[in-house]
N, C-alpha and C positions, 0 to 999 in steps of 0.2 A: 504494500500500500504506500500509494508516495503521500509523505507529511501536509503534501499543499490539498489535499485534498479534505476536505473539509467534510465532505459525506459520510467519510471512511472513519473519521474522527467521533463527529456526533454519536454516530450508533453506543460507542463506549461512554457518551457523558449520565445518561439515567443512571448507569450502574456503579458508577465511580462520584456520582456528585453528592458533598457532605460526608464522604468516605475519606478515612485516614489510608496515607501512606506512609509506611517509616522508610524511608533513604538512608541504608548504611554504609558510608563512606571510608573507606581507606583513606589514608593520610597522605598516598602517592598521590591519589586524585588530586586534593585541595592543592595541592601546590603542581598539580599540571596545566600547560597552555591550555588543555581546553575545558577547567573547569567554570568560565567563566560562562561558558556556551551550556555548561551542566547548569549552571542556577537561571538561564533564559529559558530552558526545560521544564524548572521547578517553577518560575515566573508563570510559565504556562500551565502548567497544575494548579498554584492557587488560582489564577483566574479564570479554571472551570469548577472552580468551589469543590476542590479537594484537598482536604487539609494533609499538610507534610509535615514531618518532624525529622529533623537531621541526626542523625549520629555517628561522631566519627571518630574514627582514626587516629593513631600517632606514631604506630610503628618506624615509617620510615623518617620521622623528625626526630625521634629519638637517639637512633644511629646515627644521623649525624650529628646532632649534638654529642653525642658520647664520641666520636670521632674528632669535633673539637677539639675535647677536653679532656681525650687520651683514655676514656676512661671506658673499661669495657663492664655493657649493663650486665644486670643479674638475667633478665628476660627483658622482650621488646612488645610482647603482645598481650602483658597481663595474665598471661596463663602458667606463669612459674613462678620462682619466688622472686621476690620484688623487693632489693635490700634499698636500706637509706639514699642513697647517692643515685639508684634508678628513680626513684621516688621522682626523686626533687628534676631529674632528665624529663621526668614524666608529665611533670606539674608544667614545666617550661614549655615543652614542646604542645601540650594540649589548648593552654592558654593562648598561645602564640596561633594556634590554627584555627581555635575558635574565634580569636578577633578576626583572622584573616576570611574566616567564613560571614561572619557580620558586614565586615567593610563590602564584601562582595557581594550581600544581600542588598543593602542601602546601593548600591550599584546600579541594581535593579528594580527600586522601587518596592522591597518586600522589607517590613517589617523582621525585626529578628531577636530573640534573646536568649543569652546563656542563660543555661540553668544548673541549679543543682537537687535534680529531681530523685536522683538515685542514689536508694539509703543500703548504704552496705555495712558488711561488716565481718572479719578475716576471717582469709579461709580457713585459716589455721596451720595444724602440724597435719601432714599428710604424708604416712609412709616413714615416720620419722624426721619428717622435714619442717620445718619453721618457714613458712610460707612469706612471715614477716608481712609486708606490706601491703601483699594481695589480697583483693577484697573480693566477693561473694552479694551478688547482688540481691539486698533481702526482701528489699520493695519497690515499685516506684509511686511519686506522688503524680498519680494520677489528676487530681483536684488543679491542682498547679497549671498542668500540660490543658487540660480537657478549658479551663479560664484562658490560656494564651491563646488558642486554638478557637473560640469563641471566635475571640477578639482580633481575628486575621494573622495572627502572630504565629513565625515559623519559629518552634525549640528548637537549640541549639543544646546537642547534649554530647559531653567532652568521655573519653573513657575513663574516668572516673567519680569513684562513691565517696560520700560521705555516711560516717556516722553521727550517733548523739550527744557524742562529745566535742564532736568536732575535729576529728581526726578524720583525715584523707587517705584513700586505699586507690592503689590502680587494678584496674578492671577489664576484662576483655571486652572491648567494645563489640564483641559478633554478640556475647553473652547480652550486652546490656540493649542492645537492639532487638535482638528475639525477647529480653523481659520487657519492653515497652512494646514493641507488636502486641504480646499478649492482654497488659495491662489496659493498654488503648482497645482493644478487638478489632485492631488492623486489619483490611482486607487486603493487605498485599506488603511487604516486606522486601526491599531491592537490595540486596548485597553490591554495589557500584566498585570495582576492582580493576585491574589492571589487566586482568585475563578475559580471557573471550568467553569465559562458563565454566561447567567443568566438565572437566577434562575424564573417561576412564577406557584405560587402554589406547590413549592419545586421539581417542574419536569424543567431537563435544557431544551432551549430551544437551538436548531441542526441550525436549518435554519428557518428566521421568515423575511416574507415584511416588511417594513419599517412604512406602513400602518398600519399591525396587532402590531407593536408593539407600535404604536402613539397610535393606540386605549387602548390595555392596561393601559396604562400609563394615560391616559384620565377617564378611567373608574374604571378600578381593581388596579389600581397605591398602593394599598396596598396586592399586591401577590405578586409585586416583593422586595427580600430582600432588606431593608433601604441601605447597601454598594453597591447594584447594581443600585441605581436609579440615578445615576451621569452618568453614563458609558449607560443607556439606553436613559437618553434624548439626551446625544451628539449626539449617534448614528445615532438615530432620526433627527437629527439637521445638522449631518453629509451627509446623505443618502440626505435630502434637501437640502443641498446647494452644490449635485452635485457629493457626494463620490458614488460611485456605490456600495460599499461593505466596510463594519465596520464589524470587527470581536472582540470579547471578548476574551482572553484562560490565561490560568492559566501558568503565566511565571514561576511557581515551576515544571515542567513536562518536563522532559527530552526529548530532541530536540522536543517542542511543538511547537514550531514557525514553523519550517522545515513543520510537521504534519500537519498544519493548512492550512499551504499555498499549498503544493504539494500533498494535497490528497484529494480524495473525502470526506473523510471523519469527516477531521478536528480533532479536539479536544474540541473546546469548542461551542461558539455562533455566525451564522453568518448574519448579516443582511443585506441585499439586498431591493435594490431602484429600482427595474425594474425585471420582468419577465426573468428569466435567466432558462427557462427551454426549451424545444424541444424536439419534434422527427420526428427521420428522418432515412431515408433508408440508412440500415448498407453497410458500404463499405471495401473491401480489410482490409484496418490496422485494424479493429472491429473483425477481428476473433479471436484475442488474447483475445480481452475484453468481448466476451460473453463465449471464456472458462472458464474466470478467474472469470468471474462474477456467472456461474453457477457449479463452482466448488463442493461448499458445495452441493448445491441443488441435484447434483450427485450423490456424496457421500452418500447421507442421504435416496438415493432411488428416490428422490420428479423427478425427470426428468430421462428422460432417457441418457445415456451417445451420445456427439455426435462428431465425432474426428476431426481436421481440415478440412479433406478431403470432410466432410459431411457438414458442417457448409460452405464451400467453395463452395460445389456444389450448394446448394438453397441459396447461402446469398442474391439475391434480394428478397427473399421473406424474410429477418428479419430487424427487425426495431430498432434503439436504444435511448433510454432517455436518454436524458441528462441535468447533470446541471452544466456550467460554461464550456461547451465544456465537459464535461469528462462525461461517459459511468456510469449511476448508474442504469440501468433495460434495457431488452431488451422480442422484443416478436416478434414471426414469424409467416406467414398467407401465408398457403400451397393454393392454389387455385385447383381444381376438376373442371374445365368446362361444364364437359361432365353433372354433378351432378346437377350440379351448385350448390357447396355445397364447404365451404371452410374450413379448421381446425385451429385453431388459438393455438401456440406449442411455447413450451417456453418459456412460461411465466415468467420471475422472474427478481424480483425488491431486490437489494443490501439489507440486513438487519437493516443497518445504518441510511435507506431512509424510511422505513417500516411506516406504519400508517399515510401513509402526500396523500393519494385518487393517488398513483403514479399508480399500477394496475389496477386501473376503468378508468382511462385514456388512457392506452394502451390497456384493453378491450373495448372501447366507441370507440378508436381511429380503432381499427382492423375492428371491424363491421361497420365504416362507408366505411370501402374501402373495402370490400364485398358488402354493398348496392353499392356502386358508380357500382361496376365489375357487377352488375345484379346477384347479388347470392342470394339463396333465403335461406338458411342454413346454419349455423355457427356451427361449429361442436367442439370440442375441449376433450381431452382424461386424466384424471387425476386419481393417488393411492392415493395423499394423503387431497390435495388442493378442493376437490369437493364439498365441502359444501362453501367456498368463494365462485368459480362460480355459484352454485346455489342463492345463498343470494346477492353479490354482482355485478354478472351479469348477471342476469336475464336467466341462463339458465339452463332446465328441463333434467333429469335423460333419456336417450334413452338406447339404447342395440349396439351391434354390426351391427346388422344387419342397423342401419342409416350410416355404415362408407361406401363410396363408396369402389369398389372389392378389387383394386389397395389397399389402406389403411386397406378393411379387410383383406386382405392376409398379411400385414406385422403385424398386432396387434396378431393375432393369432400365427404369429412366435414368436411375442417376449414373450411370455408366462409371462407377465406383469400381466394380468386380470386387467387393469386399467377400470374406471367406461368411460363408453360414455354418453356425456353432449351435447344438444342440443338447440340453438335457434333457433326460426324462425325469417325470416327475414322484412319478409311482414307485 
């Protein structure tokens, strides 16, 4: 979907307006050339009245300050122990990003304020170990964030907790992003990183359960790169305590945030806690989206061309998949009575979507409402795709002469020579 399009855009605003997002930001981002292109992103999120809270990052300011200062820290990402002299690398570097995230909100026209919403408190001895300085997120002030957020205000929240004494703890900021997704009832969680998703067995990974990716991590936890394995337990841990959707993408990519959220397609990884897939009988506003959807497939020959007008006359006979509400395959089932034989047309699944069993599903799905209709034949017409239907759904090489009259009379006009593919049904 290209960003200028505005059609493509609206369909996501009902279901994201007065919806929170948390933004968790890596500390490489904030200080990359294009984060400033990331907060005209966000600029654009609040002004379709969806509330964002930042959370970020310190890791890579840390190392360099400790690089400075010759000093090597205890840990960089709040997940080890955390002695005095990391501490205070900690407090520098957070401070120093958070203003830089402010200045660059006022930038933009957005309101923005630090807080200190997250009350922690150490994690303690672990294994034998004095954890020291690291902290354990215990709650957040909800009350606080939910009043900013009212009041158009983006939180600004540092990896770091406070306790009730008023001691300071450093915190992993994945930690403390999955405890405010949950706190707020986020609908969406955006891990913004330096990587393109993640990664397992060097193939990214598009859209994965929350299940497939627990398992993972359970079993092959050494396929995914050591930088992504922070970013897929939260996920994990996210998706569990309620987030419907965590997403991975690479905040170096021009308007990726925008991409991610407004298209099917996305950019980087998305992970989902529940079944967000369907299909269902195409209606009125779907004639756009199986134009657009079989565009290429036109093009290229693989379908045949079919004009509004055509796509309008039979649209109860076409079906559309979907995930997250949005159109990523569609397939149509001509009915013959008289035959009792049905054709199953138009087949085609977005390329983005490709190799996830989306086509066996909308073939399995078509043939079951041919049996329910007492059809005894399943007919289907292909140039180039005939060996998938053969292999993947079970259906055998016929001739013209299986097409009922009506159907042979238009094949032979269109002077196509497509192959006739047949199941039976019984």
């Amino acid at each position: 979907m290209k960003l200028t399009d505005l059609r493509g855009i609206l369909q996501y605003i009902p279901q994201f307006r007065e919806k929170t997002f948390i933004l968790a930001i890596d500390g490489a981002i904030v200080t990359d050339e294009n984060f400033p292109t990331l907060l005209l992103d966000v600029a654009v999120l609040r002004s379709l009245n969806i509330r964002v809270v930042l959370v970020h990052g310190a890791s890579a300011q840390i190392r360099e300050l400790a690089e400075e200062k010759s000093i090597t820290p205890s840990n960089l990402d709040g997940s080890g122990v955390t002695d005095e002299a990391t501490l205070k690398l900690a407090l520098t570097a957070a401070n120093r990003l958070t203003h830089e995230i402010l200045e660059a909100l006022s930038t933009n026209d957005l309101r923005g304020a630090s807080t200190n919403v997250i009350i922690a408190h150490p994690t303690g001895i672990i294994q034998g170990v004095d954890q020291q300085f690291t902290g354990k997120v215990e709650r957040v002030d909800t009350e606080l964030l939910q009043s900013l957020l009212s009041q158009g205000v983006v939180p600004v929240i540092p990896p770091l907790g406070f306790d009730g004494d008023g001691r300071t703890y450093r915190v992993n900021s994945d930690a403390v992003a999955v405890a405010v997704a949950e706190a707020l009832k986020a609908v969406k969680l955006i891990f913004i990183t330096a990587q393109d998703g993640i990664m397992v067995q060097g193939r990214i990974m598009r859209q994965i359960p929350v299940a497939d990716l627990e398992s993972v991590l359970a079993l092959q936890k050494s396929d995914i790169s050591p930088e992504q394995i922070s970013k897929a337990t939260h996920a994990v841990q996210a998706c569990k305590a309620g987030v419907p959707r965590v997403h991975v993408i690479n905040g170096r990519v021009d308007e990726g945030l925008l991409a991610e959220v407004f298209s099917n397609e996305g950019i980087g990884t998305l992970i989902y806690a529940n079944d967000y897939q369907q299909i269902r009988r195409a209606i009125k506003k779907d004639v756009r989206a199986i134009q657009m959807l079989t565009k290429k497939a036109v093009e290229a020959d693989e379908l045949v061309k079919r004009t509004r007008a055509v796509i309008e006359k039979s649209l109860p006979d076409f079906f559309i998949f979907e995930i997250d509400k949005n159109p990523v395959a569609c397939v149509a089932l001509h009915v013959y009575p008289e035959q009792k034989k049905a054709e199953l047309a138009c087949l085609y699944v977005n390329p983005i979507h490709e190799n996830r069993g989306i086509g066996r599903k909308l073939i399995a799905f078509v043939e079951t409402k041919a049996r329910e209709a007492g059809l005894n034949e399943l007919i289907t017409l292909s140039t180039q795709a005939f060996t998938y239907f053969q292999s993947k759904g079970g259906f055998s090489e016929g001739t013209p002469d299986d097409l009922p009259p009506g159907r042979r009379e238009k094949y032979e006009q269109s002077g196509r020579h497509s192959k006739v593919l047949v199941k039976k049904l019984k």
